[in-house]
C-alpha positions as CSV (number, residue, x, y, z in Angstrom):
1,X,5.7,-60.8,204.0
2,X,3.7,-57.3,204.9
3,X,4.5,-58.5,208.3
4,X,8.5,-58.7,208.7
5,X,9.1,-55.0,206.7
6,X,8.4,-53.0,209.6
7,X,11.2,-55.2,211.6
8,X,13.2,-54.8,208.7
9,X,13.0,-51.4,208.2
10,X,14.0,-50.9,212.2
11,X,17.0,-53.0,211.6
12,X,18.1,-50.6,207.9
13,X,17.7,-48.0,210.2
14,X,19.6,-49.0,213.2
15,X,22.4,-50.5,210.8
16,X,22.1,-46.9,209.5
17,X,22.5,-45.0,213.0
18,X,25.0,-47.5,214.3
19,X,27.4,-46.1,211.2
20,X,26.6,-42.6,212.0
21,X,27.8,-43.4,215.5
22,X,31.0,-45.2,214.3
23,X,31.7,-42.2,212.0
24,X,31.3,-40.1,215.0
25,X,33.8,-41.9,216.9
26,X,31.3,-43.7,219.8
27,X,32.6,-45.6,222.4
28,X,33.6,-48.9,221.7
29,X,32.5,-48.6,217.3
30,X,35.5,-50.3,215.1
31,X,37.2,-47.6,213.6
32,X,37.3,-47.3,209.8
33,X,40.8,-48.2,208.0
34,X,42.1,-45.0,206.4
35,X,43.8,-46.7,203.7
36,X,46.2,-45.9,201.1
37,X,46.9,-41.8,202.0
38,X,49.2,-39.9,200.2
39,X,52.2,-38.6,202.4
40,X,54.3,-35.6,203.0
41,X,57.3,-34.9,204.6
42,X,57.6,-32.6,207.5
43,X,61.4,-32.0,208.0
44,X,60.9,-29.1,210.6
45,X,60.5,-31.0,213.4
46,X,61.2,-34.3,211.4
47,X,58.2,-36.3,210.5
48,X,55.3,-37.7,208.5
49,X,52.0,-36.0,207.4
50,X,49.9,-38.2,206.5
51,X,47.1,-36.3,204.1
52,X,43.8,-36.7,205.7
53,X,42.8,-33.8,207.9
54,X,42.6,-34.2,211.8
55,X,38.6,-33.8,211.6
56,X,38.6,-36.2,208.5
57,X,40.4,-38.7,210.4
58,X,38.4,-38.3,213.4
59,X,35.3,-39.0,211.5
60,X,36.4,-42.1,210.7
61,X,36.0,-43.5,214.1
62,X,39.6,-42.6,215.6
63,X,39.4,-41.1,219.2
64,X,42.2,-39.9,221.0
65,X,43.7,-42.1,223.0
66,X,43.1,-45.0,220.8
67,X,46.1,-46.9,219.9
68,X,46.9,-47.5,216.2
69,X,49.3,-49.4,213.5
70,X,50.3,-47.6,210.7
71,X,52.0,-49.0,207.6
72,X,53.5,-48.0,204.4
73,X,53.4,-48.9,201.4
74,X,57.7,-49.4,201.3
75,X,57.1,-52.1,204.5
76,X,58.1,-50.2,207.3
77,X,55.3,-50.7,210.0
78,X,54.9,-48.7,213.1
79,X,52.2,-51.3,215.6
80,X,50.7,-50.4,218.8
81,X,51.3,-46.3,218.3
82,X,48.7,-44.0,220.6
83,X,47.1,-41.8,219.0
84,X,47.2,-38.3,220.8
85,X,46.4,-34.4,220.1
86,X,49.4,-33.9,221.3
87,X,52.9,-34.7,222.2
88,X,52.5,-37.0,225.3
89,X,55.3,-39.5,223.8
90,X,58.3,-39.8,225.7
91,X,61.7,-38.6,224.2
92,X,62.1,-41.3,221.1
93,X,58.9,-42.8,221.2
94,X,56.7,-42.8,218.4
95,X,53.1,-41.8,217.8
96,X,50.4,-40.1,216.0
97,X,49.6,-36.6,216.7
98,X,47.0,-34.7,215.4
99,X,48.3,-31.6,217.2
100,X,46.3,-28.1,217.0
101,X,46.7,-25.9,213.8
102,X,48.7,-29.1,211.8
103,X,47.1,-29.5,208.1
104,X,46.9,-33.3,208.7
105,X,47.6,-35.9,211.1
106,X,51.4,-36.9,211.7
107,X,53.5,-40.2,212.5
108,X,56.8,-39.0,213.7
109,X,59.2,-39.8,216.5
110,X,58.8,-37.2,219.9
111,X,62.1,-35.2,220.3
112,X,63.2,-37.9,218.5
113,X,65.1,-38.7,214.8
114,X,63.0,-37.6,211.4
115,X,60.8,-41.1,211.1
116,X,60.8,-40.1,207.5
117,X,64.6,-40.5,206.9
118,X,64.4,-44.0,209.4
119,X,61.3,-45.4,207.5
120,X,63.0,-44.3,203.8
121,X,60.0,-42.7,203.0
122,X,59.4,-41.1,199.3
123,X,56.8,-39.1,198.9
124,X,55.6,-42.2,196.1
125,X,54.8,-44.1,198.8
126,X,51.0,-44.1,200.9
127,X,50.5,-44.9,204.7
128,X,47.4,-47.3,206.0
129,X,46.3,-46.4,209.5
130,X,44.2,-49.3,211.2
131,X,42.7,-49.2,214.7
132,X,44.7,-51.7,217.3
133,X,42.8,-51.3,220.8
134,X,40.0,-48.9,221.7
135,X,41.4,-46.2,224.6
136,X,44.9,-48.0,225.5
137,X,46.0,-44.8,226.1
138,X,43.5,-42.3,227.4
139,X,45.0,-42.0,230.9
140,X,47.8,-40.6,229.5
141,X,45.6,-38.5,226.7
142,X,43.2,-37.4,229.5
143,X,46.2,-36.5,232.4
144,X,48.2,-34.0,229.2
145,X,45.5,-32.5,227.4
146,X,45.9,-29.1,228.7
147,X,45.5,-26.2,226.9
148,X,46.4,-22.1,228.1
149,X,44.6,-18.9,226.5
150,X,46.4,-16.0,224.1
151,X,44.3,-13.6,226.2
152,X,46.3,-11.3,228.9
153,X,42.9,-11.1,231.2
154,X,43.0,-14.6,232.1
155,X,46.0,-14.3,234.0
156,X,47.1,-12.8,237.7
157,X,49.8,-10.9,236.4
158,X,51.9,-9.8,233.2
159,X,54.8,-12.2,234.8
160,X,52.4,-15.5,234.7
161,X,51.5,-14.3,231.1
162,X,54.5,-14.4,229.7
163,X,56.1,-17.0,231.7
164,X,58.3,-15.0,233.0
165,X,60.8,-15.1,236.0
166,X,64.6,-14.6,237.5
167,X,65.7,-18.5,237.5
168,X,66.5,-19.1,241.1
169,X,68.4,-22.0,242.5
170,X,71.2,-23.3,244.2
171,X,74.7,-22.0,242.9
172,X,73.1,-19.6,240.7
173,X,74.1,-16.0,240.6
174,X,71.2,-14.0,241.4
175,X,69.0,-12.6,239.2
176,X,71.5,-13.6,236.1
177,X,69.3,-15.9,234.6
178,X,65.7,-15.3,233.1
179,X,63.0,-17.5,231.3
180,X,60.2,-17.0,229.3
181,X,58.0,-17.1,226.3
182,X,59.3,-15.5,223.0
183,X,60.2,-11.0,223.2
184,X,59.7,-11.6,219.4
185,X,57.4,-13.8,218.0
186,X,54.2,-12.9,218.1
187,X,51.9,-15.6,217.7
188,X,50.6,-16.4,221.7
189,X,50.5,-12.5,222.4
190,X,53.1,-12.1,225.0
191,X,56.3,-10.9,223.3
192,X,55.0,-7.1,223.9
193,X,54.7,-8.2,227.9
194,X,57.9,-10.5,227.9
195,X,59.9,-7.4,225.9
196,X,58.4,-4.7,229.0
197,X,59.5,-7.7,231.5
198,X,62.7,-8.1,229.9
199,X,63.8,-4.4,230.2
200,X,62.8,-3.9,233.5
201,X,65.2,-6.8,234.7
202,X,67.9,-5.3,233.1
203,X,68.5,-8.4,230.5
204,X,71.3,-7.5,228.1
205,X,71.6,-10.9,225.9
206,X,69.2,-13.6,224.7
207,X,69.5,-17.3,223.8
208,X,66.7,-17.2,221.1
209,X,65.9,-21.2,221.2
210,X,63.8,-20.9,218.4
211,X,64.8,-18.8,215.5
212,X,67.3,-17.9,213.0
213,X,68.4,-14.5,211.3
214,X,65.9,-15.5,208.4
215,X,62.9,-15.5,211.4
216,X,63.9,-12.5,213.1
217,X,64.3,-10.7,210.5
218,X,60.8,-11.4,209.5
219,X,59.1,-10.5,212.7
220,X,61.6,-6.9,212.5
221,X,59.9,-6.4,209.3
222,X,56.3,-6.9,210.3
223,X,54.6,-3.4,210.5
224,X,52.9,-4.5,213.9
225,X,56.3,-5.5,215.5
226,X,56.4,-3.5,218.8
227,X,58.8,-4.9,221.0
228,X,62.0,-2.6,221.0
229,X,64.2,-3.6,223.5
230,X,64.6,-7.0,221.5
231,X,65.0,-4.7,218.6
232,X,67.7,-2.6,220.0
233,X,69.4,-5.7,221.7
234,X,69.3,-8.1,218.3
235,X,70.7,-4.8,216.2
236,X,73.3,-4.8,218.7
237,X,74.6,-8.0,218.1
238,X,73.3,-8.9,221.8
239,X,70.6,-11.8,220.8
240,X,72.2,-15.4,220.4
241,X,69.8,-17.3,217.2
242,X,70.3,-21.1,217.3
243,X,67.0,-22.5,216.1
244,X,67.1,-25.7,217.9
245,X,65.1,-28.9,216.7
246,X,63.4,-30.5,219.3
247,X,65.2,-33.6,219.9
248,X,68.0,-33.3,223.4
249,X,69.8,-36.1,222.6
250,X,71.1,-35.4,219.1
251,X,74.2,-34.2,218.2
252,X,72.5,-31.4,216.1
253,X,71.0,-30.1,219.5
254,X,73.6,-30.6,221.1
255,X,76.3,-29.0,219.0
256,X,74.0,-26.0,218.7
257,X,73.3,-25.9,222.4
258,X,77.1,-25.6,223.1
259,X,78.0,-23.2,220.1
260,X,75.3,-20.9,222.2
261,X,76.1,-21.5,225.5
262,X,80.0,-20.4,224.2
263,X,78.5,-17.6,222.9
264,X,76.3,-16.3,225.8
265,X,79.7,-16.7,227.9
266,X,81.2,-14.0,225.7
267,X,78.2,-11.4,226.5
268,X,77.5,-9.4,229.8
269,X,74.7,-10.8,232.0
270,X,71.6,-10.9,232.9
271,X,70.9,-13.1,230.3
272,X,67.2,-14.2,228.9
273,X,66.5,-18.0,227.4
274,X,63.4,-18.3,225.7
275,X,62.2,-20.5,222.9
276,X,58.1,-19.8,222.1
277,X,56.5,-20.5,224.5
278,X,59.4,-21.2,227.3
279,X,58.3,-24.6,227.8
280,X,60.5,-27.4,226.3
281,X,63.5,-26.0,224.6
282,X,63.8,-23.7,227.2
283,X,63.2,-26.1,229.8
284,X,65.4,-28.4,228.8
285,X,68.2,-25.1,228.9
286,X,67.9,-23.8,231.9
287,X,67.7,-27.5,233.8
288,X,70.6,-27.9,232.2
289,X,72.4,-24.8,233.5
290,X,70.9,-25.3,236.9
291,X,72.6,-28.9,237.2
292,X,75.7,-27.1,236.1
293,X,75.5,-24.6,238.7
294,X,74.8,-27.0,241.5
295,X,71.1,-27.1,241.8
296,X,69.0,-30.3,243.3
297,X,66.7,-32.4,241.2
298,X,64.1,-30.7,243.6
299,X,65.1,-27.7,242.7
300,X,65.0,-28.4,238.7
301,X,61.6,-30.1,239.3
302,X,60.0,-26.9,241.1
303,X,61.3,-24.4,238.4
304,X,59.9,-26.3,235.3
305,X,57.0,-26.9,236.8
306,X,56.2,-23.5,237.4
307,X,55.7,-23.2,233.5
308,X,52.8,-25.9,234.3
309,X,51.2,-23.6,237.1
310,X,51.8,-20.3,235.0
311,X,49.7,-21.6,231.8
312,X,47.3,-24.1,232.9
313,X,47.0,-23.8,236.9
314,X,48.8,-27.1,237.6
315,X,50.3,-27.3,240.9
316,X,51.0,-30.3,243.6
317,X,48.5,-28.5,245.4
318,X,45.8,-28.2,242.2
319,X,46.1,-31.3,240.8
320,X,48.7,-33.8,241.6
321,X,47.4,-36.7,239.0
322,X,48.4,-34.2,236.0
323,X,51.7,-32.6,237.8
324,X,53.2,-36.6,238.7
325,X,52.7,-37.6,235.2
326,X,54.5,-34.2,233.7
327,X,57.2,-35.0,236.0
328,X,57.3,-38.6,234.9
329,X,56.7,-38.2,231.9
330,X,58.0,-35.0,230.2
331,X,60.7,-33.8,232.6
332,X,62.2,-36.9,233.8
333,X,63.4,-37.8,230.0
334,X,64.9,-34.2,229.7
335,X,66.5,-35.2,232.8
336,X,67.6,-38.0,231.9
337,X,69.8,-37.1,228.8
338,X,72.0,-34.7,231.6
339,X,72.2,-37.4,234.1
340,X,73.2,-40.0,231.8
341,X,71.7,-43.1,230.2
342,X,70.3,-45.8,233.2
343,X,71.0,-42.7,235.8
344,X,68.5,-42.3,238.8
345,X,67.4,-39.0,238.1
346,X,66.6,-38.5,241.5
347,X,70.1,-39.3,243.1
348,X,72.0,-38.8,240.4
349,X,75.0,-36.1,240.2
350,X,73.4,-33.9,237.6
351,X,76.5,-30.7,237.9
352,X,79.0,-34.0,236.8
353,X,76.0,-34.8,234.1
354,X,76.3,-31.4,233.0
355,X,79.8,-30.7,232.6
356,X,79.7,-33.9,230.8
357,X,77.1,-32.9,228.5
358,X,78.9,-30.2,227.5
359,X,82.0,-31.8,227.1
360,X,80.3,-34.1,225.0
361,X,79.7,-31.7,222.5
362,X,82.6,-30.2,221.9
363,X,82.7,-27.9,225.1
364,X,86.5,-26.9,226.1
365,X,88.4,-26.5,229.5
366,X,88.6,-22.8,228.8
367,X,84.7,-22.6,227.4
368,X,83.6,-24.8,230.9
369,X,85.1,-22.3,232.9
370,X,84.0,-18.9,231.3
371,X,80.3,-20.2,231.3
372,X,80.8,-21.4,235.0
373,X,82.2,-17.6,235.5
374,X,78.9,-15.9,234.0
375,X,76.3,-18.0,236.0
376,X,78.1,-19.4,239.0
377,X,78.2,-17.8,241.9
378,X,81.2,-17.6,244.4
């Protein structure tokens, strides 16, 4: 018997270090089930937080990438969902994000409908996460996890910083149209740079993308706040609030976009759209005004992407594997919702998608035209 404990020791302990390694997340280790967590709704953005913490979750074994089910305790199952840290979904798909800052990991839709009213969640019911397939989707994890710096000395220029530039395309009035990252919220350090930037282009209204009176009013209040040409422009009725959710298909968006849009075409140009970063609400804006003006889906593709270059250095140039799969992935659906459902975005004739979009919710003759007489040039 003195014989077989040393070998049996050495397999104890290897049993031992092989758990570690699973709780560690090593390539290839089963995954723990995280059964039976408590849930909480996230109607911001519309979604589920499920209440382990991202680091809790990825001690468990979870890697990103992986792809996972999830099921609640009411019987509504989500199978086959990638697990990312952040939104790499397409518009409407579904996933689990354990995105930067969040409390907890979240099931929700991307851009898409609150999973929590779909599912008829209460917050009585629990969610099980289970691993499906080890690193289904870590091309796609690997090609969009990107991430930019808060700090103005890692960038060329107080433009690139605050992703800021005169939108220029084809049947756009020059220097009409800006872009950038938020004049008033704080929180990536650029709205002292963007509110500079934004006076020295002469910018006399702003379609704020992403707050309300209730938000602005906070940042005013904040002894810190030191951006006062957004100050002097908001107090004089010249900033446009519409706190849009992140979903350009819904009517909610949509109805808000408009009611903006009508309102900006009551205001004196040059005009600023921003959300907070200038990235996705603001993206999806100003491709939208573009294809109303006449610009090319070459045209639309080069602006956006110049977000990509101004934040994380991602050009054709730099790195075509990353720029072909924002293109295909995150811009193209944006796209898409202008140029109409089965459209070639390519080919298709996004300044008829446009108009239509707008028509669509609730845009009039008379409305059409005074927008088309602020941006459109002769």
């Amino acid at each position: 018997m003195k014989r077989l404990q040393k070998p049996i020791s050495l397999l104890l302990m290897l049993c031992l270090l092989c758990g570690v390694m699973a709780l560690a997340g090593c390539s290839g280790a089963k995954a723990k089930v995280l059964a039976d967590c408590a849930i909480i709704h996230e109607p911001e953005f519309g979604g589920v937080y499920i209440s382990a913490t991202i680091d809790e979750f990825n001690a468990l074994g979870y890697q990103y990438g992986d792809s996972v089910d999830i099921a609640f305790s009411n019987g509504y199952t989500l199978t086959d969902q990638p697990y990312y840290n952040g939104y790499y979904t397409e518009n409407g798909e579904s996933l689990l994000v354990a995105y930067p800052g969040y409390d907890y990991i979240k099931a929700c839709i991307n851009n898409g409908d609150d999973l929590w009213l779909i599912a008829g969640l209460t917050e009585d019911e629990t969610a099980t996460v289970t691993l499906n397939t080890r690193g289904k989707y870590l091309d796609i994890q690997n090609a969009r996890d990107i991430h930019y710096t808060d700090a103005r000395e890692d960038y060329d220029s107080d433009e690139i910083f605050a992703n800021f530039r005169a939108v220029s395309v084809t049947g756009l009035k020059e220097n009409t149209l800006y872009r950038s990252a938020s004049p008033c919220d704080n929180q990536h350090n650029r709205a002292v740079f963007v509110n500079d930037l934004i006076e020295a282009a002469g910018v006399q209204c702003i379609l704020n993308l992403a707050d309300n009176d209730e938000k602005i009013a906070g940042y005013l209040a904040d002894e810190s706040f030191d951006t006062p040409c957004f100050r002097a422009l908001y107090e004089a009725g010249n900033v446009i609030p519409i706190a849009l959710n992140m979903n350009f298909a819904s009517a909610d968006f949509q109805q808000k976009l408009t009611s903006g849009l009508v309102a900006l075409s009551e205001h004196e140009g040059p005009y600023l759209v921003h959300c907070t970063e200038g990235k996705d609400r603001t993206g999806f804006v100003c491709l939208l005004l573009e294809a109303f003006c006449g610009a090319s889906y070459e045209e639309i593709v080069a602006d956006y992407m110049i977000t990509y270059d101004n934040y994380y250095g991602i050009t054709k140039e730099t790195d075509a594997a990353r720029y072909d799969v924002i293109v295909e992935h995150v811009l193209n659906p944006m796209i898409q919702v202008v140029a109409g459902e089965g459209a070639d975005v390519t080919t298709a004739d996004l300044r008829a998608g446009a108009e239509a979009f707008l028509r669509s919710a609730g845009m009039t003759d008379k409305q059409i035209t005074a927008l088309e007489a602020r941006l459109v040039s002769a």
